[in-house]
N, CA, C and O of each residue as an XYZ file, in Angstrom:
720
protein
N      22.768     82.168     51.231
C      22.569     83.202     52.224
C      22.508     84.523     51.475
O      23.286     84.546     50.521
N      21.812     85.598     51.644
C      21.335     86.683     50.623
C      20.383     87.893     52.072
O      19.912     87.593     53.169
N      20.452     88.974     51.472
C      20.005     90.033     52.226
C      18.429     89.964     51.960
O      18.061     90.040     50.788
N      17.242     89.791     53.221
C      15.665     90.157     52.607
C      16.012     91.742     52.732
O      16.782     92.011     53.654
N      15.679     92.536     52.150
C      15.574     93.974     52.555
C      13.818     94.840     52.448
O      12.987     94.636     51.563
N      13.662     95.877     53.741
C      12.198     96.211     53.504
C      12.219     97.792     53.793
O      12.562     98.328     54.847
N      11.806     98.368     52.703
C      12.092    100.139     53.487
C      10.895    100.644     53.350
O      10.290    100.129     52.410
N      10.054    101.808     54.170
C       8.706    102.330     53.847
C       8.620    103.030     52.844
O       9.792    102.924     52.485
N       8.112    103.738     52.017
C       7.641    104.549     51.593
C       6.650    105.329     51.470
O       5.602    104.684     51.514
N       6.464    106.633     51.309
C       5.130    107.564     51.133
C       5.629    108.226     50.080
O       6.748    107.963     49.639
N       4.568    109.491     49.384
C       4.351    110.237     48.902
C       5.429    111.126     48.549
O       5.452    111.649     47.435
N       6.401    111.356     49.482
C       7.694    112.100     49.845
C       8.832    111.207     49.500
O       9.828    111.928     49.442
N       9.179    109.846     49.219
C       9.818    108.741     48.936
C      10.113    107.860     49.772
O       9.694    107.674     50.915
N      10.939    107.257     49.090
C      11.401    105.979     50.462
C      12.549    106.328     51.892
O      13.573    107.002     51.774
N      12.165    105.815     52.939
C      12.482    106.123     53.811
C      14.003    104.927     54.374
O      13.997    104.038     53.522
N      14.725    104.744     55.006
C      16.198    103.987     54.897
C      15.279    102.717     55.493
O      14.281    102.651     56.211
N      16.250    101.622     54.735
C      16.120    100.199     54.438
C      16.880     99.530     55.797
O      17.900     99.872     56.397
N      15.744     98.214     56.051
C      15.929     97.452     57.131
C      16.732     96.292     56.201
O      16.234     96.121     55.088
N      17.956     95.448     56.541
C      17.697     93.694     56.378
C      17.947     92.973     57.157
O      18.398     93.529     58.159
N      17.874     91.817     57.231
C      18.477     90.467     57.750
C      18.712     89.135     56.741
O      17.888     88.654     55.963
N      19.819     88.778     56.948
C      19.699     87.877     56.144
C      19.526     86.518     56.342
O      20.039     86.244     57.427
N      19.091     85.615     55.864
C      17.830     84.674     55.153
C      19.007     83.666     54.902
O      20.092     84.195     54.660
N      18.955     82.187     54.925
C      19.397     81.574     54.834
C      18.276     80.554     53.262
O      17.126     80.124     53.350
N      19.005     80.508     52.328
C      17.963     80.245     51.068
C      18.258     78.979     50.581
O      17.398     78.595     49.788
N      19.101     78.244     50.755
C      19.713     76.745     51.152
C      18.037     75.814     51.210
O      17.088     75.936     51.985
N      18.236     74.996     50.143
C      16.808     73.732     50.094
C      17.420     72.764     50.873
O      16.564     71.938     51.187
N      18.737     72.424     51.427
C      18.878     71.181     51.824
C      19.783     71.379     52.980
O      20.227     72.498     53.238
N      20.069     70.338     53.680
C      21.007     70.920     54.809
C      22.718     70.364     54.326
O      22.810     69.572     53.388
N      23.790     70.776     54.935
C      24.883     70.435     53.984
C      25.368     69.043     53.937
O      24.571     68.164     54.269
N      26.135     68.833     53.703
C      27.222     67.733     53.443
C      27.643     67.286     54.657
O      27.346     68.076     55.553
N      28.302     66.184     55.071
C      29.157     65.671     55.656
C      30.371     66.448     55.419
O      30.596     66.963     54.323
N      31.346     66.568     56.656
C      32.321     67.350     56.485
C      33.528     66.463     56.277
O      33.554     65.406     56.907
N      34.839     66.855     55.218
C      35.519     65.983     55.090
C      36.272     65.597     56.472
O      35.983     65.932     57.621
N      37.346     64.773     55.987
C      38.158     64.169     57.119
C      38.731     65.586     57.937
O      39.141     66.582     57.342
N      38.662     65.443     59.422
C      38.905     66.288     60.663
C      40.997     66.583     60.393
O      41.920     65.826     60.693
N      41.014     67.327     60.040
C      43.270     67.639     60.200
C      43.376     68.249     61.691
O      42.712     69.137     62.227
N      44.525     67.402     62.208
C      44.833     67.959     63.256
C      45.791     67.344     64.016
O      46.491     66.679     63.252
N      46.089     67.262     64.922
C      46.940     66.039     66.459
C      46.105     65.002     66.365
O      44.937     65.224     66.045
N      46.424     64.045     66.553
C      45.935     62.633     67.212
C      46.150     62.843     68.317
O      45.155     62.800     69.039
N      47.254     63.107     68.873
C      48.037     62.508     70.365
C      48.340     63.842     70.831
O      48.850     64.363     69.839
N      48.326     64.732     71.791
C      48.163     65.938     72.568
C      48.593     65.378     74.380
O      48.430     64.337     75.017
N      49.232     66.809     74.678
C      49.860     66.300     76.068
C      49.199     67.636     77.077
O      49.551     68.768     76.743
N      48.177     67.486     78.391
C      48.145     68.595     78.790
C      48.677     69.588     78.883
O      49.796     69.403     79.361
N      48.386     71.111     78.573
C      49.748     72.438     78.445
C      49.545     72.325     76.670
O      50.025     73.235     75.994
N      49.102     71.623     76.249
C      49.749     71.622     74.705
C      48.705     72.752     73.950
O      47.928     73.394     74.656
N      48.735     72.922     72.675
C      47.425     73.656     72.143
C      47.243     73.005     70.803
O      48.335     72.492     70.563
N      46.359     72.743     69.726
C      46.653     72.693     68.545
C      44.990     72.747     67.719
O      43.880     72.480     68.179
N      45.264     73.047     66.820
C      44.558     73.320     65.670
C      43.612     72.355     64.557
O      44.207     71.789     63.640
N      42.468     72.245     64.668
C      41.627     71.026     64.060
C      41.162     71.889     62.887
O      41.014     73.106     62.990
N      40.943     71.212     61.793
C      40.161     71.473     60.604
C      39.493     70.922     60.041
O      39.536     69.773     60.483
N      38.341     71.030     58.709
C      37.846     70.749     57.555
C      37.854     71.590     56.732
O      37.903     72.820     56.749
N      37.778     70.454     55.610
C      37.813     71.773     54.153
C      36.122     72.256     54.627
O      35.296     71.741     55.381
N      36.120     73.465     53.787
C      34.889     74.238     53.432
C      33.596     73.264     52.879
O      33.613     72.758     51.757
N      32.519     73.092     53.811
C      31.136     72.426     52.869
C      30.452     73.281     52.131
O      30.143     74.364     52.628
N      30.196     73.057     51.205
C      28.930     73.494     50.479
C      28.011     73.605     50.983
O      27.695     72.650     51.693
N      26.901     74.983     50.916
C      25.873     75.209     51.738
C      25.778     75.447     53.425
O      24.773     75.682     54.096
N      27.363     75.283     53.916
C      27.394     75.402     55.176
C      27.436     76.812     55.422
O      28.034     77.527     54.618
N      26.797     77.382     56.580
C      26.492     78.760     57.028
C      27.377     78.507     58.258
O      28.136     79.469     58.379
N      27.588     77.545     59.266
C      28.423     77.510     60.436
C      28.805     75.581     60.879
O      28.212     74.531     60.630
N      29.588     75.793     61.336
C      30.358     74.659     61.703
C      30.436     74.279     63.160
O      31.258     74.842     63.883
N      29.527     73.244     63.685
C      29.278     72.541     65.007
C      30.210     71.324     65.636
O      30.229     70.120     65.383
N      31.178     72.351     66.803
C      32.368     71.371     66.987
C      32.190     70.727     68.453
O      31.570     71.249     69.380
N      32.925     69.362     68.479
C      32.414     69.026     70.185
C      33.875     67.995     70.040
O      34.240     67.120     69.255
N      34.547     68.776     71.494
C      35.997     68.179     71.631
C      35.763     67.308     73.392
O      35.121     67.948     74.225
N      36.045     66.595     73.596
C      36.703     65.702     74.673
C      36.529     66.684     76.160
O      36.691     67.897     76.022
N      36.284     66.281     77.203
C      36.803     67.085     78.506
C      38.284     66.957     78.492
O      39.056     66.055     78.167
N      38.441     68.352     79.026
C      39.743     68.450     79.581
C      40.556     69.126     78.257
O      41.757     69.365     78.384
N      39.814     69.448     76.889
C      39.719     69.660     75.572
C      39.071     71.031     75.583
O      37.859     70.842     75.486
N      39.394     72.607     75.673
C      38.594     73.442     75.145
C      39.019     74.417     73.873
O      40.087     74.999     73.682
N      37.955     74.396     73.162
C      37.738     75.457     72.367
C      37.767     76.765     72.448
O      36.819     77.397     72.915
N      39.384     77.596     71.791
C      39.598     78.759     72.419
C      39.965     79.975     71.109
O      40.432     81.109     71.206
N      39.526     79.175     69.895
C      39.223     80.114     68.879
C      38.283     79.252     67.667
O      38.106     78.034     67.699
N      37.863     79.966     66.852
C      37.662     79.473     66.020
C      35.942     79.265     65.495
O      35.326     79.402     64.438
N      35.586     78.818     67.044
C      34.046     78.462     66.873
C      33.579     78.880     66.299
O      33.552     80.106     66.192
N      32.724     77.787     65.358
C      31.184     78.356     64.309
C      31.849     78.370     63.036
O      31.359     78.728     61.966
N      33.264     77.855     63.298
C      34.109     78.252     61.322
C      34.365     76.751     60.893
O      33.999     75.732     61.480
N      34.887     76.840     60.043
C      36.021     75.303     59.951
C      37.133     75.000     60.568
O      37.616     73.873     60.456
N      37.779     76.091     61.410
C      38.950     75.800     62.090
C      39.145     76.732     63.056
O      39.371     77.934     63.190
N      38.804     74.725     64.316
C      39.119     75.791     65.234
C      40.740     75.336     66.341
O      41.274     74.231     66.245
N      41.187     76.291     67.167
C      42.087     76.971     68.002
C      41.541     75.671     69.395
O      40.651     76.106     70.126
N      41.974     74.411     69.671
C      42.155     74.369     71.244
C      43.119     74.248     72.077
O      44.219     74.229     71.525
N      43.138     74.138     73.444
C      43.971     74.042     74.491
C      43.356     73.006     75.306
O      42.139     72.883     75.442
N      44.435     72.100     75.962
C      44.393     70.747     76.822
C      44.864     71.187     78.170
O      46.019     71.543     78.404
N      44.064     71.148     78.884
C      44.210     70.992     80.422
C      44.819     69.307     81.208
O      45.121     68.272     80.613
N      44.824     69.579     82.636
C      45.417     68.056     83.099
C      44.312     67.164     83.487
O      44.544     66.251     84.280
N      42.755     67.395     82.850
C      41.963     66.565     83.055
C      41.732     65.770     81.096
O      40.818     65.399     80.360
N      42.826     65.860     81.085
C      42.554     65.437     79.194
C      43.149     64.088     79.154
O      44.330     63.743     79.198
N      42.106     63.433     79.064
C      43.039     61.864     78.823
C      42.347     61.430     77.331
O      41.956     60.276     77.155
N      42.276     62.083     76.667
C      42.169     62.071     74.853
C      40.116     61.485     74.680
O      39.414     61.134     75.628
N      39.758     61.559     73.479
C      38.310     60.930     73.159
C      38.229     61.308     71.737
O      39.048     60.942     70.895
N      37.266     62.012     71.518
C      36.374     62.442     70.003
C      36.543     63.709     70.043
O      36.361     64.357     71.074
N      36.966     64.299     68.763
C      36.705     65.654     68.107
C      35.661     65.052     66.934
O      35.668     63.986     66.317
N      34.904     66.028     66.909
C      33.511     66.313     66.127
C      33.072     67.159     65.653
O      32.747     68.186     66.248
N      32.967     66.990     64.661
C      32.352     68.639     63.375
C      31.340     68.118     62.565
O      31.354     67.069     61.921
N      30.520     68.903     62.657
C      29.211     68.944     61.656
C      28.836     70.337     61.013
O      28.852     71.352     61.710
N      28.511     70.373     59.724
C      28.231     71.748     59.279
C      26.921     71.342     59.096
O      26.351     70.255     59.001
N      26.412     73.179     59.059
C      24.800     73.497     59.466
C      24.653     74.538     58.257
O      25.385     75.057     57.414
N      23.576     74.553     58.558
C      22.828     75.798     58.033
C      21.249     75.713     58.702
O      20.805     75.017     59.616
N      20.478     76.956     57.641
C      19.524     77.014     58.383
C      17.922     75.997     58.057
O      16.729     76.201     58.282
N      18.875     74.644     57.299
C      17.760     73.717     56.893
C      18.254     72.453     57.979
O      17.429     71.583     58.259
N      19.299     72.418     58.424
C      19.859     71.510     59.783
C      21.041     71.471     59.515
O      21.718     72.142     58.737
N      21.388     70.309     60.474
C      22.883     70.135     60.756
C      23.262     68.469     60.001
O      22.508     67.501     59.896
N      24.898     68.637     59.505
C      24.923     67.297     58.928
C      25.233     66.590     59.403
O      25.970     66.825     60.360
N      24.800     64.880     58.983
C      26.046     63.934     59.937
C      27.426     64.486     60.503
O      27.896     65.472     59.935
N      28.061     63.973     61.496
C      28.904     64.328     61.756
C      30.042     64.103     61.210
O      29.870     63.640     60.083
N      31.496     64.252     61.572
C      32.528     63.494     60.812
C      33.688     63.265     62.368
O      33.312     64.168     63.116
N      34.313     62.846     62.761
C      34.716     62.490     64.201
C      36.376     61.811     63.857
O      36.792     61.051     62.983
N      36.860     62.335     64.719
C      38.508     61.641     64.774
C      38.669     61.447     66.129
O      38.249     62.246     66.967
N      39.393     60.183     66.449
C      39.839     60.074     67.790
C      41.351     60.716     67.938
O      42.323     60.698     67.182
N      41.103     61.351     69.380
C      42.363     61.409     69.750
C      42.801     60.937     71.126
O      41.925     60.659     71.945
N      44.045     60.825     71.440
C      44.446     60.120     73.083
C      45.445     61.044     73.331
O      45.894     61.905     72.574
N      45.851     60.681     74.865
C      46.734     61.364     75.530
C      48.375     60.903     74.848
O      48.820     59.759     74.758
N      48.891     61.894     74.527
C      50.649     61.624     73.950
C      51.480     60.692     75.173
O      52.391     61.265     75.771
N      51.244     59.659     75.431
C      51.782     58.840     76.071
C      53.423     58.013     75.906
O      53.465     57.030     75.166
N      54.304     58.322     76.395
C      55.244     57.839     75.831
C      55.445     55.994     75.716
O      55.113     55.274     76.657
N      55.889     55.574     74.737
C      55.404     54.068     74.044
C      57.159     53.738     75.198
O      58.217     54.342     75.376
N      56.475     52.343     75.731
C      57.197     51.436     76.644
C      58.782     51.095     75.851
O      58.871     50.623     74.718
N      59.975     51.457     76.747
C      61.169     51.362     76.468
C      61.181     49.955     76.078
O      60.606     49.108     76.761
N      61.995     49.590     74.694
C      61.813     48.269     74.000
C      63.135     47.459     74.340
O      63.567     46.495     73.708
N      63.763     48.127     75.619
C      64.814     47.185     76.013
C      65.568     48.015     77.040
O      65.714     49.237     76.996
N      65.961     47.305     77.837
C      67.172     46.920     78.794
C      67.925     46.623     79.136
O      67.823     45.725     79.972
N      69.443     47.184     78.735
C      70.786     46.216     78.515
C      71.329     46.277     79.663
O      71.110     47.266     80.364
N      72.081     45.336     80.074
C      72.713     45.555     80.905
C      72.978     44.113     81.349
O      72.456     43.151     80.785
N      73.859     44.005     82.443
C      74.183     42.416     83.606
C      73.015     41.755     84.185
O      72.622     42.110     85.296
N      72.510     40.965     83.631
C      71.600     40.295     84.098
C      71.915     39.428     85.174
O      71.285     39.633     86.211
N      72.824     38.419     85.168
C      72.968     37.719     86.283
C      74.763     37.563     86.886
O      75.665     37.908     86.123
N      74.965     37.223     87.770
C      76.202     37.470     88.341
C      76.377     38.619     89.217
O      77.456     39.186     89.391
N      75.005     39.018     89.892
C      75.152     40.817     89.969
C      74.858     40.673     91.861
O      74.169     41.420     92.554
N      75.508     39.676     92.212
C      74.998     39.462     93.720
C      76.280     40.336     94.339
O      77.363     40.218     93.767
N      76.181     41.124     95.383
C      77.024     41.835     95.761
C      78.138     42.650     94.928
O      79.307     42.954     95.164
N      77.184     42.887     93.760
C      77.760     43.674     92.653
C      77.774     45.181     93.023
O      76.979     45.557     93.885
N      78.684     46.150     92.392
C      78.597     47.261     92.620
C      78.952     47.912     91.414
O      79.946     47.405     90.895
N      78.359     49.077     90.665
C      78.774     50.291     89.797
C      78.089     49.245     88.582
O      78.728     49.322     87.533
N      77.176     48.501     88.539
C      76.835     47.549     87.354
C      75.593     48.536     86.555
O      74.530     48.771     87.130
N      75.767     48.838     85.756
C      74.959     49.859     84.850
C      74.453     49.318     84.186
O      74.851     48.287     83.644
N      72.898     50.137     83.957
C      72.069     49.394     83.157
C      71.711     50.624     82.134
O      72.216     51.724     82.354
N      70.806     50.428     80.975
C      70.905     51.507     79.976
C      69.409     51.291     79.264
O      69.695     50.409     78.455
N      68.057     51.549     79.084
C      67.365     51.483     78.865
C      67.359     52.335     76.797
O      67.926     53.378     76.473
N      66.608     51.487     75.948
C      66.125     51.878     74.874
C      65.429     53.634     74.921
O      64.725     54.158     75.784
N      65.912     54.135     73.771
C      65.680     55.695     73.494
C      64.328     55.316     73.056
O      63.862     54.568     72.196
N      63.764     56.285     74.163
C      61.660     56.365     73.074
C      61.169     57.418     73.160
O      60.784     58.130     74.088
N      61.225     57.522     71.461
C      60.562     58.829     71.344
C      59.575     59.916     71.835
O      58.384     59.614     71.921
N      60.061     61.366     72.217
C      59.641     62.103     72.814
C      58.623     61.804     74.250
O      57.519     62.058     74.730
N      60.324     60.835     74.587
C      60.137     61.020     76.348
C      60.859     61.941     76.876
O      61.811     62.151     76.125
N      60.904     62.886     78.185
C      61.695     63.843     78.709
C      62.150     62.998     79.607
O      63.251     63.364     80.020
N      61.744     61.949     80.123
C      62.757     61.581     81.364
C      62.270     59.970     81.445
O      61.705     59.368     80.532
N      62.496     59.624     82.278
C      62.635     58.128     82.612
C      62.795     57.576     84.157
O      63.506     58.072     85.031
N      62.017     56.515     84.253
C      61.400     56.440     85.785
C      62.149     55.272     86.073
O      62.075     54.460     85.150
N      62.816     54.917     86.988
C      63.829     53.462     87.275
C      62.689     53.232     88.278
O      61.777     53.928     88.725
N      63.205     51.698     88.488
C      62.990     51.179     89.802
C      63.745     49.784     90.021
O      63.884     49.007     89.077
N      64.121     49.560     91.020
C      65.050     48.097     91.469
C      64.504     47.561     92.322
O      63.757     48.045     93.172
N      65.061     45.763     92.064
C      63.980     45.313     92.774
C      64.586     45.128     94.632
O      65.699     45.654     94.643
N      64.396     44.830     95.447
C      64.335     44.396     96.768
C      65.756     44.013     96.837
O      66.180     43.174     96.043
N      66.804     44.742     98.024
C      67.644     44.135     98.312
C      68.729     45.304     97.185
O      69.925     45.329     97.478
N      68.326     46.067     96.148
C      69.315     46.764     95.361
C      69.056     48.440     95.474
O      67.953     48.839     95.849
N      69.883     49.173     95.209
C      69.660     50.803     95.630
C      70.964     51.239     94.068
O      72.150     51.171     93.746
N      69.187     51.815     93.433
C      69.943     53.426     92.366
C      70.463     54.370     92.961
O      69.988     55.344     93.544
N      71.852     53.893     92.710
C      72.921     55.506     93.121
C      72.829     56.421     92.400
O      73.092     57.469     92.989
N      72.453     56.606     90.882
C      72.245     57.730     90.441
C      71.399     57.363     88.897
O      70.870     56.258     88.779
N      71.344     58.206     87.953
C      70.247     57.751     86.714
C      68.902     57.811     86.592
O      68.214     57.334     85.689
N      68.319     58.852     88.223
C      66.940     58.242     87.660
C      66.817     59.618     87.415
O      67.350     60.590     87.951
N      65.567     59.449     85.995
C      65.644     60.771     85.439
C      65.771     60.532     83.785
O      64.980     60.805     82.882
N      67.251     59.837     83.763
C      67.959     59.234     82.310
C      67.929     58.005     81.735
O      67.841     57.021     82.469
N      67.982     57.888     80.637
C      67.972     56.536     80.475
C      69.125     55.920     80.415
O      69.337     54.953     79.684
N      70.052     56.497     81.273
C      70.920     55.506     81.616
C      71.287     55.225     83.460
O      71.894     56.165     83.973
N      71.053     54.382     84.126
C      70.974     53.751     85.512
C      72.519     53.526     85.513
O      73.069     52.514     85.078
N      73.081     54.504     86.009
C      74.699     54.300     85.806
C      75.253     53.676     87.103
O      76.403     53.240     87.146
N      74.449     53.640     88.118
C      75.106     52.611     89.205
C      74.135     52.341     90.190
O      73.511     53.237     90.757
N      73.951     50.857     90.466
C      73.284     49.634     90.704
C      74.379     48.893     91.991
O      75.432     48.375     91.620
N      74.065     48.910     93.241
C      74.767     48.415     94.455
C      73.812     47.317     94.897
O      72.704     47.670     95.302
N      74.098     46.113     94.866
C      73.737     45.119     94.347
C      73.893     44.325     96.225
O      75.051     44.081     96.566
N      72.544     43.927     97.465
C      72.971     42.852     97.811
C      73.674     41.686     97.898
O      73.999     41.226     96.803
N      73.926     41.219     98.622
C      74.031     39.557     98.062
C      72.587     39.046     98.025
O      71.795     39.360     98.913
N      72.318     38.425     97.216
C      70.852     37.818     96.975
C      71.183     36.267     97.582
O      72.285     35.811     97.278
N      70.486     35.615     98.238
C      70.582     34.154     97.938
C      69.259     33.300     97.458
O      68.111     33.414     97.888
N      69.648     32.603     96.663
C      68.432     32.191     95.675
C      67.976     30.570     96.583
O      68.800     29.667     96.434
N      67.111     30.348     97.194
C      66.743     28.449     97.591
C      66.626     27.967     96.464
O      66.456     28.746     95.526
N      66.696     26.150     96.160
C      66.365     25.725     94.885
C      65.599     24.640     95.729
O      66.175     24.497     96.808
N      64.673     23.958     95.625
C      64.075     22.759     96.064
C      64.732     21.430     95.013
O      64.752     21.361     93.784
N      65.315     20.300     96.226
C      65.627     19.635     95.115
C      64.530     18.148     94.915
O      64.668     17.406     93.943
């Protein structure tokens, strides 16, 4: 990239100089390296995508996910977004350009920060027929804020929902048929 410059002249000398500059690049650039950034993003969140610098690149062509916008950065190597509550994760995409084209792309997936399924449930499994104050305690998973109970038919959460701990469970009598 370089200045053309053109100024008039007469008899009296030269008169002040016009430029624009010229993109002088024979080829179009590189593939851009690997995309840095979040994988996993939670609507409300914001964060920051990159590539190193290409060779021959004059500007940098980014394309993020709905629900995904671009709120700094555009046209550089790094840009600034923000996630709305229509973001359920896809493709970030960068290609560098110039003024001979644009390059393959280079693409990272990302998804919604979903919290990964509690890997256990302790508690009284059976004996719990007209049980009362029987607590149950669900596995810690990472960067959950809260925790959703539910019981089945015939039982009522007195308190716990919210935590992962179900600190009291008022228990029917169940009666079970057996066919013999």
């Amino acid at each position: 990239m370089g200045p053309l410059t053109v100024s008039a002249s007469n008899a009296c000398g030269s008169g002040p100089a016009s430029s624009v500059g010229i993109d002088i690049n024979y080829t179009i650039p590189v593939r851009p390296s690997s995309i840095s950034g979040p994988v996993k993003l939670c609507p409300g969140d914001a964060g920051t995508y990159s590539v190193l610098n290409v060779a021959r690149a004059s500007y940098y062509v980014w394309s993020v996910p709905t629900g995904m916008t671009i709120t700094g950065g555009s046209g550089t190597n790094v840009i600034n977004v923000s996630v709305d509550g229509s973001y359920t994760g896809g493709v970030v995409s960068c290609s560098a350009a110039n003024g001979c084209g644009v390059s393959p792309s280079r693409t990272r997936a990302v998804t919604i920060n979903s919290p990964a399924v509690p890997a256990s449930i302790s508690g009284q499994a059976s004996g719990v027929c007209g049980a009362s104050g029987v607590v149950y305690t669900a596995a810690v998973v990472p960067a959950a804020t809260g925790y959703t109970w539910s019981v089945p038919f015939g039982a009522t959460l007195m308190s716990g929902q919210g935590s992962k701990l179900s600190l009291l469970i008022l228990m029917a009598l169940i009666l079970v048929e057996t066919s013999q």
